[in-house]
SEFIZA-3560 file (N, C-alpha, C; in Angstrom, 3 decimals):
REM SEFIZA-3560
<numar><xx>4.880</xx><yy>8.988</yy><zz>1.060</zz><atom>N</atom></numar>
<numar><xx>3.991</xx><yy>8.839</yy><zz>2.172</zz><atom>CA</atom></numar>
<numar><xx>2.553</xx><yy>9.013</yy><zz>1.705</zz><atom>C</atom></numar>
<numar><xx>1.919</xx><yy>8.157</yy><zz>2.488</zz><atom>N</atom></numar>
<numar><xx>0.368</xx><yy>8.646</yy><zz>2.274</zz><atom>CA</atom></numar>
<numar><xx>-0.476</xx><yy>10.117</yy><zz>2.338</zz><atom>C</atom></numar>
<numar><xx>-1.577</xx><yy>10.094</yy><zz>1.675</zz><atom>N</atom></numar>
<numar><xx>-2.100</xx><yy>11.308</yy><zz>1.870</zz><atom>CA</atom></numar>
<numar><xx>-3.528</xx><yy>10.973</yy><zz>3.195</zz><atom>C</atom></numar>
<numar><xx>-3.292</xx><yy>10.544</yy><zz>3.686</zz><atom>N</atom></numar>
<numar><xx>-4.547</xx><yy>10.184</yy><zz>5.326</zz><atom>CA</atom></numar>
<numar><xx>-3.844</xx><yy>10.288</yy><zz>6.082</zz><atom>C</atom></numar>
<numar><xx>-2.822</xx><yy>10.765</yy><zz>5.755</zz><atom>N</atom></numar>
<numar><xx>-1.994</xx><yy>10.691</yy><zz>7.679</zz><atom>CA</atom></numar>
<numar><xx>-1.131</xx><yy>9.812</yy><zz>7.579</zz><atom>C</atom></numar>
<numar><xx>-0.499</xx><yy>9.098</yy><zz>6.687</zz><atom>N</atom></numar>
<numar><xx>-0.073</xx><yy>7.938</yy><zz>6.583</zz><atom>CA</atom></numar>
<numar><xx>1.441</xx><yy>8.189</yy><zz>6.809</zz><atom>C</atom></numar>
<numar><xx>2.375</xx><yy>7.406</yy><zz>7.848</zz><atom>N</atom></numar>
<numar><xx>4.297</xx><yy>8.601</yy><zz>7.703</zz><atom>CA</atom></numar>
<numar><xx>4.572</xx><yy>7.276</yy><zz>6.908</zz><atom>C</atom></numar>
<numar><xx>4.505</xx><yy>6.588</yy><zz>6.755</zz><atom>N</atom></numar>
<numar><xx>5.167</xx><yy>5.375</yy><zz>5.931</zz><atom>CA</atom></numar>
<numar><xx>4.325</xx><yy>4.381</yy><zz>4.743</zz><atom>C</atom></numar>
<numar><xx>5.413</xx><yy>3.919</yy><zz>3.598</zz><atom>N</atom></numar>
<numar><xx>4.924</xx><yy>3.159</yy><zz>2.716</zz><atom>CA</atom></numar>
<numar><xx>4.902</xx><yy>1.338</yy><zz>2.833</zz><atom>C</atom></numar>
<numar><xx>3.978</xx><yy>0.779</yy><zz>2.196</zz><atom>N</atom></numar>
<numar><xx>3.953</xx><yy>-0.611</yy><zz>2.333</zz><atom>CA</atom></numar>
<numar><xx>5.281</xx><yy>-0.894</yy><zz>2.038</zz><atom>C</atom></numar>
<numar><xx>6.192</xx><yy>-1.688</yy><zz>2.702</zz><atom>N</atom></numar>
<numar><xx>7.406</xx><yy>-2.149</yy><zz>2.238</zz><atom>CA</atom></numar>
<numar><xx>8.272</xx><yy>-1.319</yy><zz>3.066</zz><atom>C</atom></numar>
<numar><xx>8.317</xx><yy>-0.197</yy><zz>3.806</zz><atom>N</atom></numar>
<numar><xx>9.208</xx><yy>0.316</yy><zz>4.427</zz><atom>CA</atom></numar>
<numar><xx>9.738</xx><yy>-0.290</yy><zz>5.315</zz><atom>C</atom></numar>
<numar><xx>10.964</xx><yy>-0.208</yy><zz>5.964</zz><atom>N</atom></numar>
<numar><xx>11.692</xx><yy>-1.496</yy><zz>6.917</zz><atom>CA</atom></numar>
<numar><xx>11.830</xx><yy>-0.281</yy><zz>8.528</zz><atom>C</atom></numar>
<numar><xx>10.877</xx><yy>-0.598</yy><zz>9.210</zz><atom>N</atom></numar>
<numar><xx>11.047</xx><yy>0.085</yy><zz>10.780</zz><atom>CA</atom></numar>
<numar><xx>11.283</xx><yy>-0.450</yy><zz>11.765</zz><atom>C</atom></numar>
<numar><xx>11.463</xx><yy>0.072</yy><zz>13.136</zz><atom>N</atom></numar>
<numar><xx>11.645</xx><yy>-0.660</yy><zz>13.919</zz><atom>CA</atom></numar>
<numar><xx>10.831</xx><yy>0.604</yy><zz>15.142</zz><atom>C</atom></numar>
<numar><xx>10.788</xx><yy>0.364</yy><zz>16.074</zz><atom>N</atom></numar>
<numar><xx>10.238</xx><yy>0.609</yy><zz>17.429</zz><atom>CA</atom></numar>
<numar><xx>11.393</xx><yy>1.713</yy><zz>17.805</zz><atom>C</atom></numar>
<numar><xx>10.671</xx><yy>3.176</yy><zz>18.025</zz><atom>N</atom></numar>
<numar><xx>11.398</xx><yy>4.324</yy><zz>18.467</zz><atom>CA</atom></numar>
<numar><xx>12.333</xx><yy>3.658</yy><zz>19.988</zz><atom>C</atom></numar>
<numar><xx>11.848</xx><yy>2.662</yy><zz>21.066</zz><atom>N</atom></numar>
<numar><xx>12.543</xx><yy>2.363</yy><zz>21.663</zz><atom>CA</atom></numar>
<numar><xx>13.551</xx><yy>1.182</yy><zz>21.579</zz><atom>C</atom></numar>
<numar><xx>13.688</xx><yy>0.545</yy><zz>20.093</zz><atom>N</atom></numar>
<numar><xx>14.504</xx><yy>-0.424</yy><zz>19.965</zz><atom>CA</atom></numar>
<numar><xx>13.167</xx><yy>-2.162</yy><zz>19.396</zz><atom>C</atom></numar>
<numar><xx>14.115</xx><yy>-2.565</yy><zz>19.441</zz><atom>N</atom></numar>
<numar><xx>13.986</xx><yy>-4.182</yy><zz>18.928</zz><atom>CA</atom></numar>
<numar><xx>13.839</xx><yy>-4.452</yy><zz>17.545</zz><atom>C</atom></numar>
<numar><xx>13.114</xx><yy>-5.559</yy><zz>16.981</zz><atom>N</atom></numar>
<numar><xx>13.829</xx><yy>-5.672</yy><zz>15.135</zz><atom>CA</atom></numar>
<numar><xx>13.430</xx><yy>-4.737</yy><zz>14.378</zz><atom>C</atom></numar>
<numar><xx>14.335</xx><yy>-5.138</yy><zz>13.269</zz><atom>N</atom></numar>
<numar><xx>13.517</xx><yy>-4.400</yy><zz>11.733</zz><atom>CA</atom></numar>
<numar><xx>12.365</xx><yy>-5.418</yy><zz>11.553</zz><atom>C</atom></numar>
<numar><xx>11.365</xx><yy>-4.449</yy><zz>10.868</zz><atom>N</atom></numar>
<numar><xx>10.436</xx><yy>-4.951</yy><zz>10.532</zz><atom>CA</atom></numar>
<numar><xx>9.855</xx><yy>-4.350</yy><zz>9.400</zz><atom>C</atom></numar>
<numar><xx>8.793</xx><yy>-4.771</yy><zz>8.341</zz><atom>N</atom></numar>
<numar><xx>8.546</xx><yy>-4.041</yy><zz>7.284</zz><atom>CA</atom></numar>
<numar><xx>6.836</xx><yy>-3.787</yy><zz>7.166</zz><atom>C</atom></numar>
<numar><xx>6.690</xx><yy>-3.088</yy><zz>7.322</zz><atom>N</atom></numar>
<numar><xx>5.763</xx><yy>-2.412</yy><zz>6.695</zz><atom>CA</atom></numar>
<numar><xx>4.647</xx><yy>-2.746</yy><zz>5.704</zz><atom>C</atom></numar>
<numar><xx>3.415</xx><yy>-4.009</yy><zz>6.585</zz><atom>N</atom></numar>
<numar><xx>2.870</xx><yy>-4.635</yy><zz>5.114</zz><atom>CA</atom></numar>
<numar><xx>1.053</xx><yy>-3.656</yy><zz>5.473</zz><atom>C</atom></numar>
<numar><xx>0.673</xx><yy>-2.509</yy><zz>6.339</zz><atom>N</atom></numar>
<numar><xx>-0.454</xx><yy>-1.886</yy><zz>5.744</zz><atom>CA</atom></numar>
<numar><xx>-0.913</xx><yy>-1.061</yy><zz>6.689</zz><atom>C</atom></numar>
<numar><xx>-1.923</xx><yy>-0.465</yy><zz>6.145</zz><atom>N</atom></numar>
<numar><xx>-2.472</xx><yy>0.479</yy><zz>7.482</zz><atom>CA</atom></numar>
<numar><xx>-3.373</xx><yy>-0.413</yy><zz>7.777</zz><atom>C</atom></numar>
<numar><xx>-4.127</xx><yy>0.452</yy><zz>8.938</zz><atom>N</atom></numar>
<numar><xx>-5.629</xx><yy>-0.501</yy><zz>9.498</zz><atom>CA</atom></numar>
<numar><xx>-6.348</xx><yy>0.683</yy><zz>10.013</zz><atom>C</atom></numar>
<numar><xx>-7.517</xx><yy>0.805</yy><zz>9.286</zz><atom>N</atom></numar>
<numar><xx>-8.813</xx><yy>2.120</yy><zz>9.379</zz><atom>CA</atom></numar>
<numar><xx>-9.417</xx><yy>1.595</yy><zz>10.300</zz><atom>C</atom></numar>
<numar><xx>-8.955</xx><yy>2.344</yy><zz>11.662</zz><atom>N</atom></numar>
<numar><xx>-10.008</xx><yy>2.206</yy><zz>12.900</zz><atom>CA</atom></numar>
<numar><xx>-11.279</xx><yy>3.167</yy><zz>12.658</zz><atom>C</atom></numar>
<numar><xx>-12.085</xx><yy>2.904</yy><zz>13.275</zz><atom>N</atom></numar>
<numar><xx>-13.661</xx><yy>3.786</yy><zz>13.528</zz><atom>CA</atom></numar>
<numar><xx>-13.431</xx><yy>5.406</yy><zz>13.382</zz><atom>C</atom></numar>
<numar><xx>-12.385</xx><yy>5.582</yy><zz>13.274</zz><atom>N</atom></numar>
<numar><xx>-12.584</xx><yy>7.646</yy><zz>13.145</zz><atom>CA</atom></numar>
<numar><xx>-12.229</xx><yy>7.321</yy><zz>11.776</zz><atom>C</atom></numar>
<numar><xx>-11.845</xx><yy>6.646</yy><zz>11.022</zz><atom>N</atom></numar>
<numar><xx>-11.344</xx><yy>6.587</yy><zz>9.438</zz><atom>CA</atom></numar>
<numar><xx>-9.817</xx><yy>7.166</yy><zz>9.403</zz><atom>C</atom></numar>
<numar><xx>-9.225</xx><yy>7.214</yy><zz>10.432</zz><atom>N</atom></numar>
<numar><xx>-7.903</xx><yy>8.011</yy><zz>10.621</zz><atom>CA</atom></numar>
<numar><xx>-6.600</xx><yy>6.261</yy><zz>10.214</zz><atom>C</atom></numar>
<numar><xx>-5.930</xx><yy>6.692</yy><zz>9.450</zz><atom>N</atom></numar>
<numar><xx>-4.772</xx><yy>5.760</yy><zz>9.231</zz><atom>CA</atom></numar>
<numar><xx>-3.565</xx><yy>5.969</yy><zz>10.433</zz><atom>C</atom></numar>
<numar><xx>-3.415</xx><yy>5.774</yy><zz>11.053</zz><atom>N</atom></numar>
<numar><xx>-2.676</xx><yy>5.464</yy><zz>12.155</zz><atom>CA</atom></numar>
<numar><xx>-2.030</xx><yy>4.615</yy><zz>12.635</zz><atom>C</atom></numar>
<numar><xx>-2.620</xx><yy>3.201</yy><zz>12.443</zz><atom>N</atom></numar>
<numar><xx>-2.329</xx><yy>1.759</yy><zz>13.075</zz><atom>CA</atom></numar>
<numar><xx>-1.252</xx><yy>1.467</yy><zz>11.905</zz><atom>C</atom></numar>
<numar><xx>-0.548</xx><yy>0.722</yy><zz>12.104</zz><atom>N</atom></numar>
<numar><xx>0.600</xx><yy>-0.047</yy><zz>10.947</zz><atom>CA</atom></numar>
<numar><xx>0.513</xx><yy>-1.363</yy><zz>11.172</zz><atom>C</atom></numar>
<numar><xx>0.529</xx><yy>-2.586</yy><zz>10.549</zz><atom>N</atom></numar>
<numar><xx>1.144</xx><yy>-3.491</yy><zz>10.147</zz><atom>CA</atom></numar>
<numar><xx>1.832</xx><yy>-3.788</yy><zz>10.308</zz><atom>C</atom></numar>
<numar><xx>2.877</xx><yy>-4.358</yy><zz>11.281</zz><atom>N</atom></numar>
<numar><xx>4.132</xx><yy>-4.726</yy><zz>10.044</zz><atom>CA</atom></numar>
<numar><xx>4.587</xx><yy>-6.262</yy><zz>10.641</zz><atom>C</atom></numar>
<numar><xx>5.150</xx><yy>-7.037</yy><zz>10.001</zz><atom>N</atom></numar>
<numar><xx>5.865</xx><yy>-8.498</yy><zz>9.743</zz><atom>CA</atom></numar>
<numar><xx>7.727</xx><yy>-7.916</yy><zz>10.079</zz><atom>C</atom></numar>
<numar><xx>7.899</xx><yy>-9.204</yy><zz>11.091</zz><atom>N</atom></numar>
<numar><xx>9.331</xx><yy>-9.434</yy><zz>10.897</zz><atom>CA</atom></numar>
<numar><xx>9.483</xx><yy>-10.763</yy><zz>11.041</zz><atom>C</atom></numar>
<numar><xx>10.759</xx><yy>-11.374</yy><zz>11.257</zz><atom>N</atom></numar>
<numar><xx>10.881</xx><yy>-12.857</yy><zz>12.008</zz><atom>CA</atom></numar>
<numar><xx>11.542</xx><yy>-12.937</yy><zz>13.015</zz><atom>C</atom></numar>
<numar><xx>11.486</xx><yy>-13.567</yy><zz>14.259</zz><atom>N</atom></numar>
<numar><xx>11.987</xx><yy>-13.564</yy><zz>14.949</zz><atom>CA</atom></numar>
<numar><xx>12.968</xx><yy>-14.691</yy><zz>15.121</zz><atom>C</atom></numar>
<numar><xx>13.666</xx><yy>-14.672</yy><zz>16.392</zz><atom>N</atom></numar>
<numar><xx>15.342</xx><yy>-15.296</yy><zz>16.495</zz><atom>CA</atom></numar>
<numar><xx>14.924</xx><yy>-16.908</yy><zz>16.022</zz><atom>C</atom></numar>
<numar><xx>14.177</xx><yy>-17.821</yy><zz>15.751</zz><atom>N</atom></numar>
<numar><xx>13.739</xx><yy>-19.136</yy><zz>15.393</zz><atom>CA</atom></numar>
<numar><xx>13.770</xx><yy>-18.878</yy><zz>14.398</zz><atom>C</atom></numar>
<numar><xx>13.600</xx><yy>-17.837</yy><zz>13.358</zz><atom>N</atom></numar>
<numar><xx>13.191</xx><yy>-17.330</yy><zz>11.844</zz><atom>CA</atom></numar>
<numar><xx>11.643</xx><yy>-17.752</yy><zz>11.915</zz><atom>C</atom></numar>
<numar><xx>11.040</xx><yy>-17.394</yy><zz>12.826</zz><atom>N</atom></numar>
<numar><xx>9.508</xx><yy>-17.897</yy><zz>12.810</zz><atom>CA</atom></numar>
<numar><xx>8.714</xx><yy>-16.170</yy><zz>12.605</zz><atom>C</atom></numar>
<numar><xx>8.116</xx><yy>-16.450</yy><zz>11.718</zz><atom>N</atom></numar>
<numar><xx>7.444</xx><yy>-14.985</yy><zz>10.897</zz><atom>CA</atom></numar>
<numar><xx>6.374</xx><yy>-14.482</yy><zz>11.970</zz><atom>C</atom></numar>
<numar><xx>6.723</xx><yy>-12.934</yy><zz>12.179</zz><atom>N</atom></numar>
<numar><xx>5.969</xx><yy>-12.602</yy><zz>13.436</zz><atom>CA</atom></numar>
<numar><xx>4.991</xx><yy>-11.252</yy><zz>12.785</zz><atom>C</atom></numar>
<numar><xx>4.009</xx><yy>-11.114</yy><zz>13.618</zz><atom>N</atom></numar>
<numar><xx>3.239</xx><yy>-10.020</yy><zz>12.796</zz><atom>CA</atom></numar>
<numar><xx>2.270</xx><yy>-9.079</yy><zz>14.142</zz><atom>C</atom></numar>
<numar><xx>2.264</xx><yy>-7.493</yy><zz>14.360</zz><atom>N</atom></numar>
<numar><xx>1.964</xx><yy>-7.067</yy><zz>15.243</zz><atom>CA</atom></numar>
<numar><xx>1.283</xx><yy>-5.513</yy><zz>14.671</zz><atom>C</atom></numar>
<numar><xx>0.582</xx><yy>-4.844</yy><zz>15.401</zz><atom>N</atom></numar>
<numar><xx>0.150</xx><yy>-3.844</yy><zz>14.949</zz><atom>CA</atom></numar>
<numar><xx>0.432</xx><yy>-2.678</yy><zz>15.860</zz><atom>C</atom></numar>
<numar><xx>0.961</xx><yy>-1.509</yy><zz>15.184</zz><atom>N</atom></numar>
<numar><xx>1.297</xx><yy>-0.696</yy><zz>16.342</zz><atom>CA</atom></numar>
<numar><xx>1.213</xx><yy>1.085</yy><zz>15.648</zz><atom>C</atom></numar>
<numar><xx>0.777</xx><yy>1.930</yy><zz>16.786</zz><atom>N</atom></numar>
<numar><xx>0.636</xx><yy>2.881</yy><zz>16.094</zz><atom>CA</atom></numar>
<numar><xx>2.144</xx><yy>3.953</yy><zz>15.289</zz><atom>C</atom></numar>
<numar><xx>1.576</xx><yy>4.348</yy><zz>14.553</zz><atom>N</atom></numar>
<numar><xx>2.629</xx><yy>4.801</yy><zz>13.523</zz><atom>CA</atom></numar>
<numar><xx>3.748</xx><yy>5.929</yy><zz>14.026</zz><atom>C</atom></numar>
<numar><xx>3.333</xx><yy>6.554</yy><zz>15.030</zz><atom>N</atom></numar>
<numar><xx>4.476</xx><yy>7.744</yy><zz>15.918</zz><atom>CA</atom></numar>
<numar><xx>5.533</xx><yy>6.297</yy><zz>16.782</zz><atom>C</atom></numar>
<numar><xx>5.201</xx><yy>5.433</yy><zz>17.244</zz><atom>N</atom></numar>
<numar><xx>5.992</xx><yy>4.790</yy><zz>17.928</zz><atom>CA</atom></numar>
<numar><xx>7.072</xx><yy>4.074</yy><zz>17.007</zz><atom>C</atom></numar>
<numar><xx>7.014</xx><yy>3.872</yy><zz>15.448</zz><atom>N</atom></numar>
<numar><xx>7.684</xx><yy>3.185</yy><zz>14.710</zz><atom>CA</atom></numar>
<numar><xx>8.905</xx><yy>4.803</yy><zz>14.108</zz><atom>C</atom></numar>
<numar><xx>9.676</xx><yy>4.829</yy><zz>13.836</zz><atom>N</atom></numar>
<numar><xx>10.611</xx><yy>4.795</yy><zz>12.783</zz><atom>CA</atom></numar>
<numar><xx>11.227</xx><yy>4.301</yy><zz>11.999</zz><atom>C</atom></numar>
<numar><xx>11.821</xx><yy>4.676</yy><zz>10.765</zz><atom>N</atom></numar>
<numar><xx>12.251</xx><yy>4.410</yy><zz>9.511</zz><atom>CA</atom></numar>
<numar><xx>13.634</xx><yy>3.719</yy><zz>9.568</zz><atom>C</atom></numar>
<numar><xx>14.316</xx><yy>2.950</yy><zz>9.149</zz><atom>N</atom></numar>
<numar><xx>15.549</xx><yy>2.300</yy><zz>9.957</zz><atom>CA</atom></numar>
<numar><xx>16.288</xx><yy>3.125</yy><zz>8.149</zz><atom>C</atom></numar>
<numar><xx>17.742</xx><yy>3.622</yy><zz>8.700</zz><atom>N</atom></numar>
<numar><xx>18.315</xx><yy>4.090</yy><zz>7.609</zz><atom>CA</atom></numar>
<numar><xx>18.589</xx><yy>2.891</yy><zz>7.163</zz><atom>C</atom></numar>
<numar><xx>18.563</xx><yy>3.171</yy><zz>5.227</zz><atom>N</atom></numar>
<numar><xx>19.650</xx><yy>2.069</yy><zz>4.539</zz><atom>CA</atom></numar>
<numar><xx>21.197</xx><yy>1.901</yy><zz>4.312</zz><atom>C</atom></numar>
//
């Protein structure tokens, strides 16, 4: 894990504490307090059409392997 606050690494595969896909983990995003919080991440959705959204990092968890 990061040292800014960061709970996850580029490449980690999460999904939404309330459900829907895996998704992975491609970065943070430094809002105006300099705090790492925001995530990245890419999945594809049911078309296999590559989807990409930003969401803060308490709402994501780690999907076991």
């Amino acid at each position: 894990m990061g040292n800014r606050g960061e709970k996850f690494e580029i490449g980690d595969i999460v999904k939404l504490k309330s459900g829907g896909p895996e998704m992975t983990v491609n970065g943070y995003v430094i809002e105006l307090s300099n705090t790492r919080d925001i995530v990245t991440c890419k999945w594809f959705d049911s078309d296999n059409k590559q989807q990409s959204e930003k969401f803060h990092q308490d709402a994501l968890e780690i999907v076991p392997s």
